[in-house]
C-alpha positions as CSV (number, residue, x, y, z in Angstrom):
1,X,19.3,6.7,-17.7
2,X,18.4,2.9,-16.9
3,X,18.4,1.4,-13.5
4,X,21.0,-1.6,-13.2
5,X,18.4,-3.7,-11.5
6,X,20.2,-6.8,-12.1
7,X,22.9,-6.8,-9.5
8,X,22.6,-9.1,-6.9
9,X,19.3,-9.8,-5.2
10,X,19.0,-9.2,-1.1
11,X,19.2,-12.4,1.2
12,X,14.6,-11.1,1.9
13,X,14.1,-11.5,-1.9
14,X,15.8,-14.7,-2.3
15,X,13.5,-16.2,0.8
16,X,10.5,-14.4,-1.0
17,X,11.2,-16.8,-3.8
18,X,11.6,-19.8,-1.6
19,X,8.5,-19.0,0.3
20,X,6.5,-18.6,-3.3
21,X,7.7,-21.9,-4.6
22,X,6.8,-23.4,-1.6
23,X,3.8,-21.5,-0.8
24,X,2.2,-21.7,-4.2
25,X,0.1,-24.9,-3.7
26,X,-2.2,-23.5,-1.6
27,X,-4.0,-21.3,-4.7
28,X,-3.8,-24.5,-6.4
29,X,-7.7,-25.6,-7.3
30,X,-9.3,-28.3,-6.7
31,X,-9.5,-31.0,-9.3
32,X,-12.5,-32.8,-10.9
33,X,-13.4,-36.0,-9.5
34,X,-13.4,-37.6,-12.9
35,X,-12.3,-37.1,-16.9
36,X,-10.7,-33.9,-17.6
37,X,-8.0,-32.7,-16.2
38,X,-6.9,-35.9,-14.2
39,X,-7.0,-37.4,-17.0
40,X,-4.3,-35.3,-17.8
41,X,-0.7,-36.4,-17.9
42,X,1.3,-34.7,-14.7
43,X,3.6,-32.7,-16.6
44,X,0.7,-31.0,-18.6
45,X,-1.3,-30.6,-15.3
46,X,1.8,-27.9,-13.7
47,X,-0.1,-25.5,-16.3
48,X,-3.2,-26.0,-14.2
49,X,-1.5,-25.1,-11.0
50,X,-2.6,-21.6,-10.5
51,X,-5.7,-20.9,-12.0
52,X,-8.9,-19.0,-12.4
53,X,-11.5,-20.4,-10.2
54,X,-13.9,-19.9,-12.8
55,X,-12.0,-21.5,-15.5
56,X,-13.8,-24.9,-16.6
57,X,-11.6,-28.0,-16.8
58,X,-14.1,-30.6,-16.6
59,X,-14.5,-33.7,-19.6
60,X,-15.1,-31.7,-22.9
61,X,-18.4,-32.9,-24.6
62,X,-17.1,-32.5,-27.8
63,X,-15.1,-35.7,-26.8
64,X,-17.0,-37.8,-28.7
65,X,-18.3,-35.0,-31.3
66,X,-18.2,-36.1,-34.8
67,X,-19.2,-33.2,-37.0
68,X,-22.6,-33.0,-39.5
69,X,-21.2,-32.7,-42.2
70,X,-17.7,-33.9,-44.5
71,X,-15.4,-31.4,-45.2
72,X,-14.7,-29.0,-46.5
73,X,-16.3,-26.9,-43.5
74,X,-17.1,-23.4,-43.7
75,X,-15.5,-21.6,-40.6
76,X,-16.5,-18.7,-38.6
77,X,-14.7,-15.8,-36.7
78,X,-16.6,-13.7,-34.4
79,X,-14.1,-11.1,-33.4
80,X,-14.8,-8.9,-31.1
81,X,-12.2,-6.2,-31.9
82,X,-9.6,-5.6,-34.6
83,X,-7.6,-1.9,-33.7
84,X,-4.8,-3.4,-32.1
85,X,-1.5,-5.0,-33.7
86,X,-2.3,-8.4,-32.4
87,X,-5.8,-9.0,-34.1
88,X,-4.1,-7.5,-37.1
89,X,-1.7,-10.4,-36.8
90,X,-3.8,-13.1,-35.8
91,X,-6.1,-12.7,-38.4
92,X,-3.1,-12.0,-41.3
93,X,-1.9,-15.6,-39.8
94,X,-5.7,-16.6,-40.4
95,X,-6.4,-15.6,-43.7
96,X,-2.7,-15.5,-45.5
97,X,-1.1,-19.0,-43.7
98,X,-3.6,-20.9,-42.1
99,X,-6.7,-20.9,-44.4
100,X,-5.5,-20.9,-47.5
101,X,-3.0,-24.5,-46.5
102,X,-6.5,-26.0,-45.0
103,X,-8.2,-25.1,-48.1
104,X,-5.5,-27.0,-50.2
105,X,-6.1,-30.0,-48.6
106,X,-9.7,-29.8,-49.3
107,X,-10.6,-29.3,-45.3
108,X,-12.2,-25.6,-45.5
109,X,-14.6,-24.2,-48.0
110,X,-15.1,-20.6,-46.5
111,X,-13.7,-18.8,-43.3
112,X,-16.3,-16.0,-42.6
113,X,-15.3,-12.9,-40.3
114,X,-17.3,-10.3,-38.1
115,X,-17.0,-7.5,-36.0
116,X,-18.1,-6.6,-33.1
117,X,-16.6,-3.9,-31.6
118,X,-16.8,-5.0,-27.6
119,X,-20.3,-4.8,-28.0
120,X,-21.8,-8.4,-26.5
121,X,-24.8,-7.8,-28.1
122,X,-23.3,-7.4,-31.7
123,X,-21.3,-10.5,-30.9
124,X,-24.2,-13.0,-30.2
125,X,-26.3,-12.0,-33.4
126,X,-23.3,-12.7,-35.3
127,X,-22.5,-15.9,-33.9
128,X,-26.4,-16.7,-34.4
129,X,-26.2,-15.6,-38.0
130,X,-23.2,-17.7,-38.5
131,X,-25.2,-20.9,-37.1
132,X,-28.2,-20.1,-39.3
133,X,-26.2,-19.6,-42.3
134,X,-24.5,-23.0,-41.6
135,X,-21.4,-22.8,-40.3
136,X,-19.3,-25.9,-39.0
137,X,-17.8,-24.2,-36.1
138,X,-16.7,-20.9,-34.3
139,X,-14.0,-19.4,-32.9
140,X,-14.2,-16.3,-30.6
141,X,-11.5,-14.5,-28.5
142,X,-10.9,-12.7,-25.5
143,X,-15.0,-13.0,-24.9
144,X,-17.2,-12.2,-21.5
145,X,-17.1,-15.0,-19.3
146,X,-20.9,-15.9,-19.4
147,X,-22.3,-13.3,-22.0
148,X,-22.2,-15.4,-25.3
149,X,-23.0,-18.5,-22.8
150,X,-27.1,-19.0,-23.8
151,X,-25.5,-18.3,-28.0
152,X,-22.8,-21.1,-27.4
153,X,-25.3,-23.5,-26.0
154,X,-27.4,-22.4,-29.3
155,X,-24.5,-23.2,-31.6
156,X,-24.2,-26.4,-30.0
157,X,-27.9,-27.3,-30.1
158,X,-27.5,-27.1,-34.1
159,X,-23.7,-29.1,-34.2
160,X,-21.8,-26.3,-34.2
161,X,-19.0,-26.3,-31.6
162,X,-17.7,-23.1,-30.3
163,X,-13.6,-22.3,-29.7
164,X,-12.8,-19.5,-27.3
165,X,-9.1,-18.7,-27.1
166,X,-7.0,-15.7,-25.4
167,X,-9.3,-16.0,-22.7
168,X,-12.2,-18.4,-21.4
169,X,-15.7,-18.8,-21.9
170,X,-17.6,-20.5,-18.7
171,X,-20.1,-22.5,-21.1
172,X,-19.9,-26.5,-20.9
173,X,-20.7,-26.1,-24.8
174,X,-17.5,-24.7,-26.0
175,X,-13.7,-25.7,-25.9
176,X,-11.3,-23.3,-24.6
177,X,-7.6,-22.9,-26.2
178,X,-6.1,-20.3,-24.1
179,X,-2.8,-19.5,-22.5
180,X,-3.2,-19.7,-18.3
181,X,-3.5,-16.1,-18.2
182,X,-3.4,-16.5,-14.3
183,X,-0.3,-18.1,-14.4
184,X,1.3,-15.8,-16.9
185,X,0.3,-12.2,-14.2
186,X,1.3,-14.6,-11.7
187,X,4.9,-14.5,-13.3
188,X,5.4,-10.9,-14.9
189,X,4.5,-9.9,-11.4
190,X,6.6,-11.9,-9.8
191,X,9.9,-11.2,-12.4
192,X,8.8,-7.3,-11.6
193,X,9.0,-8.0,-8.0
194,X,12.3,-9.1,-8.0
195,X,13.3,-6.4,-10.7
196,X,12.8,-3.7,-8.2
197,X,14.3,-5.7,-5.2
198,X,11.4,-6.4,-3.4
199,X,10.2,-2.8,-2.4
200,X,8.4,0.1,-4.5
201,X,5.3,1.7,-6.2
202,X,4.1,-0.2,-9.3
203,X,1.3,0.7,-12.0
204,X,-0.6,-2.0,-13.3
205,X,-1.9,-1.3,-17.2
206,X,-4.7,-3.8,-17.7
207,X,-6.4,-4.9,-21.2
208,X,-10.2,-4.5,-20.9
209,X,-11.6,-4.8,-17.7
210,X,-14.1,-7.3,-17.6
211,X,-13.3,-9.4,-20.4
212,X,-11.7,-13.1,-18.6
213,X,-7.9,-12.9,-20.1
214,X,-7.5,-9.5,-18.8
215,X,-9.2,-10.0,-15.5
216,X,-7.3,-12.9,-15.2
217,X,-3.9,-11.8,-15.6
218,X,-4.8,-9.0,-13.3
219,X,-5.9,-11.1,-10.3
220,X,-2.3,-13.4,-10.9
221,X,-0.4,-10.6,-10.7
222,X,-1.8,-9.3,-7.6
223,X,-1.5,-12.6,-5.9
224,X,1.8,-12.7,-6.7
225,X,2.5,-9.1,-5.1
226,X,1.2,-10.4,-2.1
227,X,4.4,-11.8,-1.1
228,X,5.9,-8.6,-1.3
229,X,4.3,-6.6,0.9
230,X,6.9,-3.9,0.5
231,X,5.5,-3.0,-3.0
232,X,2.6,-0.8,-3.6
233,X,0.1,-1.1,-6.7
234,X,-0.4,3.0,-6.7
235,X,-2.6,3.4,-9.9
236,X,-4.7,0.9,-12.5
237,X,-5.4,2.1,-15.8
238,X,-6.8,0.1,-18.8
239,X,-4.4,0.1,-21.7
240,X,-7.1,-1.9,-24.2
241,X,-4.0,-3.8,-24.9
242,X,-3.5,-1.0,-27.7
243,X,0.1,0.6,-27.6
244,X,-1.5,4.5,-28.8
245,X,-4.5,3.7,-25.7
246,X,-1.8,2.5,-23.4
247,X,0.5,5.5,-24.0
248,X,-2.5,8.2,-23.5
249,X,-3.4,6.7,-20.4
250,X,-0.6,6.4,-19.0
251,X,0.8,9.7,-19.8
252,X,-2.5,10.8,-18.2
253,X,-1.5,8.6,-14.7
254,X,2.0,9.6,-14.6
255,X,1.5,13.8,-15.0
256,X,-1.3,13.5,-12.6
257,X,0.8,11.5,-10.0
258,X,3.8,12.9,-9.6
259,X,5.1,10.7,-6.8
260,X,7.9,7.8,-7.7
261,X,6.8,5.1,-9.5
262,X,9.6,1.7,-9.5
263,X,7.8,-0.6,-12.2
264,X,5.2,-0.9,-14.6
265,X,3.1,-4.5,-15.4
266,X,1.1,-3.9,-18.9
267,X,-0.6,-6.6,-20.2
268,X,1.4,-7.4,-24.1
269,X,-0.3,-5.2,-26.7
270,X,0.7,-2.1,-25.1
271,X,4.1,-2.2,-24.0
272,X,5.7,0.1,-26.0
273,X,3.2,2.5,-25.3
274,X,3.8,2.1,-21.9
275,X,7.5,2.7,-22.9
276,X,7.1,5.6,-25.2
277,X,5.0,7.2,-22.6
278,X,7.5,6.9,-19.2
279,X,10.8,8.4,-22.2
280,X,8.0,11.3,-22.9
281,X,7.6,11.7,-19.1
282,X,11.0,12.9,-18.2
283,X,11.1,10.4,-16.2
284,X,14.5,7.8,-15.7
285,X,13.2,4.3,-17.3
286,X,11.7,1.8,-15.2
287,X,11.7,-2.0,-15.3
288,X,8.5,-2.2,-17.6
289,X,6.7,-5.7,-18.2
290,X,7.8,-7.1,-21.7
291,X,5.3,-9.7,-23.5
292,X,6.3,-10.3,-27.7
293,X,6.0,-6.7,-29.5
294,X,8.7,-5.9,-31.6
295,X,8.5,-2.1,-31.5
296,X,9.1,-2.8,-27.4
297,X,11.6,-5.5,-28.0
298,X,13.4,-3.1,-30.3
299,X,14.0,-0.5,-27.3
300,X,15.4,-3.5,-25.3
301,X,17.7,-4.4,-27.9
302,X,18.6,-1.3,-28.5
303,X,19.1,-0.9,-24.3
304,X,20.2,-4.4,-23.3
305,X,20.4,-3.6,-19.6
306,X,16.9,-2.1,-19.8
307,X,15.5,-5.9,-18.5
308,X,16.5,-9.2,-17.8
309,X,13.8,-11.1,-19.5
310,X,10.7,-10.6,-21.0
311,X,7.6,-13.0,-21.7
312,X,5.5,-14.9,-23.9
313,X,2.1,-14.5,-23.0
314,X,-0.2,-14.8,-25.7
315,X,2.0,-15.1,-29.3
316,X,-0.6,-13.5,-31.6
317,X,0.6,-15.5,-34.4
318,X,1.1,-18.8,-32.1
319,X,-2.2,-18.6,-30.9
320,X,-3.9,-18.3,-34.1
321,X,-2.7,-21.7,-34.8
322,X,-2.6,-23.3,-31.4
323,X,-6.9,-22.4,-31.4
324,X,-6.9,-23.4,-35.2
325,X,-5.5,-26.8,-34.5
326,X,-7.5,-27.7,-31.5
327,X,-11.2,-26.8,-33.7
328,X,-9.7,-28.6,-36.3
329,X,-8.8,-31.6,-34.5
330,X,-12.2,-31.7,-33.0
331,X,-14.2,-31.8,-36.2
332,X,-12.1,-34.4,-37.4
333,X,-13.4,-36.6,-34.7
334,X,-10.0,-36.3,-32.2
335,X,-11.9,-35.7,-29.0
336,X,-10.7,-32.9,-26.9
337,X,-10.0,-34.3,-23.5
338,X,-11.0,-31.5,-21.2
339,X,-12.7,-27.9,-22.0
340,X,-10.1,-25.9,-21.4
341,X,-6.3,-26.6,-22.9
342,X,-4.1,-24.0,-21.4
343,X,-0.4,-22.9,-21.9
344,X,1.5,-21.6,-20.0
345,X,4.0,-18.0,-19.9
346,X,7.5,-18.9,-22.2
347,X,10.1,-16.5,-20.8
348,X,12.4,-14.9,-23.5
349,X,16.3,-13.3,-23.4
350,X,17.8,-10.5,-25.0
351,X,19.9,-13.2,-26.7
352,X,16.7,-14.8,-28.5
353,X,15.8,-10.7,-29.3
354,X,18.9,-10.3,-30.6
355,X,18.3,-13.4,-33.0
356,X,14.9,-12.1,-34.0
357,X,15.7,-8.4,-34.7
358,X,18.7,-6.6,-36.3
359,X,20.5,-3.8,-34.9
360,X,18.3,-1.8,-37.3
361,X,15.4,-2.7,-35.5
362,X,12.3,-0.4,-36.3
363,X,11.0,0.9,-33.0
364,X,7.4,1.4,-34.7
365,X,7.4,-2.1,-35.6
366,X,4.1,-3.4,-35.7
367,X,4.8,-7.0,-35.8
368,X,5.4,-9.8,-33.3
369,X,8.2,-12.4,-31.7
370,X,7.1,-15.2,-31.3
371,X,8.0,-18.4,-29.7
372,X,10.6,-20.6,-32.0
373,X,9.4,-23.9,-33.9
374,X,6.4,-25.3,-32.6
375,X,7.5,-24.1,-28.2
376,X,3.7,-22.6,-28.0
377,X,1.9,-25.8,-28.9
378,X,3.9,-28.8,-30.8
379,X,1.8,-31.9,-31.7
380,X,3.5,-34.1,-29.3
381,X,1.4,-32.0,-26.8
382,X,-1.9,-32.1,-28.9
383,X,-1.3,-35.9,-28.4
384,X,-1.8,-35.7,-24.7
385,X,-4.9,-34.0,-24.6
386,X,-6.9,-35.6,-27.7
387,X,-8.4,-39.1,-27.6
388,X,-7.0,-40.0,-31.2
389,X,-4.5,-37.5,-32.0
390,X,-3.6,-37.2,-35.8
391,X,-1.7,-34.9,-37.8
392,X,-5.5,-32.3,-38.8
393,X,-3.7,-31.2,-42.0
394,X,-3.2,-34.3,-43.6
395,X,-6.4,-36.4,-41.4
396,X,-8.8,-38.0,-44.2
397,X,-12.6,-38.7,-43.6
398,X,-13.2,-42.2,-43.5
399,X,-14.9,-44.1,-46.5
């Protein structure tokens, strides 16, 4: 059976969302004296609002970077993991879409790709390999804040610029492309919140502890459960933002607590798993955090009443090409405005479900929604935060 959460809300929540929208400011960071983010226009600065202290978002060095060499550049990919459905579809979008266009235009030579495994160590002697082997530039994701710090400041030493995105890097030497992670377990909190009226237990189903974009989204969403001090975060577990991880642990959590649980934030990646484990439970379904999966957004079409919304967080497919076009633009001379270029959490309907899936829907599904057109990152936004914006596909190296 679902809960009809969705009636409407009590006179305390609606004054909770007052207070927030008011309140808000105060988590608000201090900005730079100079370059960076204030240089920033004010619409794209509201992304900025609530943020990771930790998060850099001073002038970019790479503002005036021109790279070594003419294109074509060989390009480098230092994953750090690939047994989830979302590095599976990043790096299809890498190697199937984005690489081969970038080669037509005569831009990229090579695009080399490692493994790491979660193992920092294996990490920065790949990145070092790919410097000494000549590389142009590298992109990491979802990376220790300060880990690959002493590597990146290496890569830069020898021209190559670094490009961290689903999460942050602290170094000076790299550019981060990210979504505000903050902001987006600020939100999926607060939506939860409101789901279950204000008042409840609540599991929260991190990524990987430790690594910035799940640490991130973690500390958002527990600020934003502070203005409900009726709700009770009763268990954490890490999901690895892998649907079959999610569902073990949390099967695990749920027949060793017994007691009620009201609502569920997961970090995208394992929703479904989250899903397929509370159904397996005997439980009643719960209001249960929604983020782009397909096989999740399946159930929900398939059981409109099951949410109101879900999210956008981090668009596998969106942000391959959102961190694409920001490295690209940057070795084409564009200069980056700021270190860090954040987006922020696109909500989603049942309606725009509905338009993405058919009635068929495959509740396996391991593919994606993503956000329609260009919504994640369009180039009128590029323009804001590069210094000479140009289209990077069809830019051509001066005589």
């Amino acid at each position: 059976m679902l809960r009809d959460t969705r009636g409407i809300k009590s006179v305390r929540i609606r004054e909770i969302t007052r207070a927030i929208i008011l309140i808000t400011g105060l988590v608000i960071p201090s900005v730079a004296a100079a370059g960076g983010l204030t240089e920033l226009p004010r619409e794209e600065r509201k992304t900025y609002e609530l943020l990771d202290p930790k998060l850099p978002t001073g002038e970019s060095v790479f503002r005036t970077f021109k790279a070594q060499r003419a294109p074509p550049w060989k390009i480098g990919y230092a994953s750090t993991y690939a047994d989830n459905s979302w590095r599976a579809s990043i790096l299809d979008e890498f190697t199937n879409k984005i690489v081969p266009a970038f080669k037509k235009a005569g831009l990229v030579s090579e695009f080399i790709v490692t493994q790491s495994n979660l193992e920092d160590a294996v990490q920065i002697r790949q990145m070092r390999q790919m410097v000494d082997d000549g590389v142009d530039a590298i992109i990491i994701c979802c990376s220790n804040l300060t880990a690959l710090n002493p590597t990146i400041e290496y890569a830069y030493s020898k021209g190559v610029p670094v490009f961290s995105y689903s999460g942050y890097v602290t170094s000076p030497f790299a550019v981060n492309a990210t979504e505000n992670n903050m902001q987006g377990g600020f939100e999926a909190a607060k939506w939860l919140a409101e789901e279950i009226e204000g008042s409840g237990n609540v599991l929260l189903v991190s990524g990987i502890s430790g690594f910035a974009s799940s640490d991130s989204f973690d500390v958002g969403a527990k600020k934003a459960l502070e203005y409900y001090p009726e709700i009770k975060i009763v268990g954490h577990v890490d999901g690895k933002w892998t649907d079959k991880v999610a569902q073990a642990e949390v099967q695990k959590f749920l027949a060793a607590n017994p007691g009620r649980i009201d609502g569920i934030i997961v970090q995208s990646g394992a929703e479904n798993g989250v899903i397929n484990a509370v159904r397996q439970s005997g439980r009643d379904m719960i209001p249960i955090v929604l983020g782009g999966e397909a096989s999740a957004a399946c159930y929900w079409r398939r059981n409109p009443d099951f949410v109101s919304k879900s999210f956008h967080f981090w668009p596998p497919r969106s942000e391959a090409g959102f961190v694409w076009d920001v490295m690209m633009r940057t070795l084409e001379g564009q200069g980056p405005k700021i270190q860090t270029i954040l987006r922020p959490a696109i909500p989603s309907t049942i309606e725009d479900v509905m338009a993405d899936l058919p009635a068929d829907c495959d509740p396996n599904s391991e593919d994606w929604i993503e956000p329609k057109n260009t919504a994640w990152w369009s180039a009128s936004a590029a323009a804001k935060y590069f210094d000479n914006p140009a289209d990077p596909l069809s830019w051509k190296p001066a005589d």
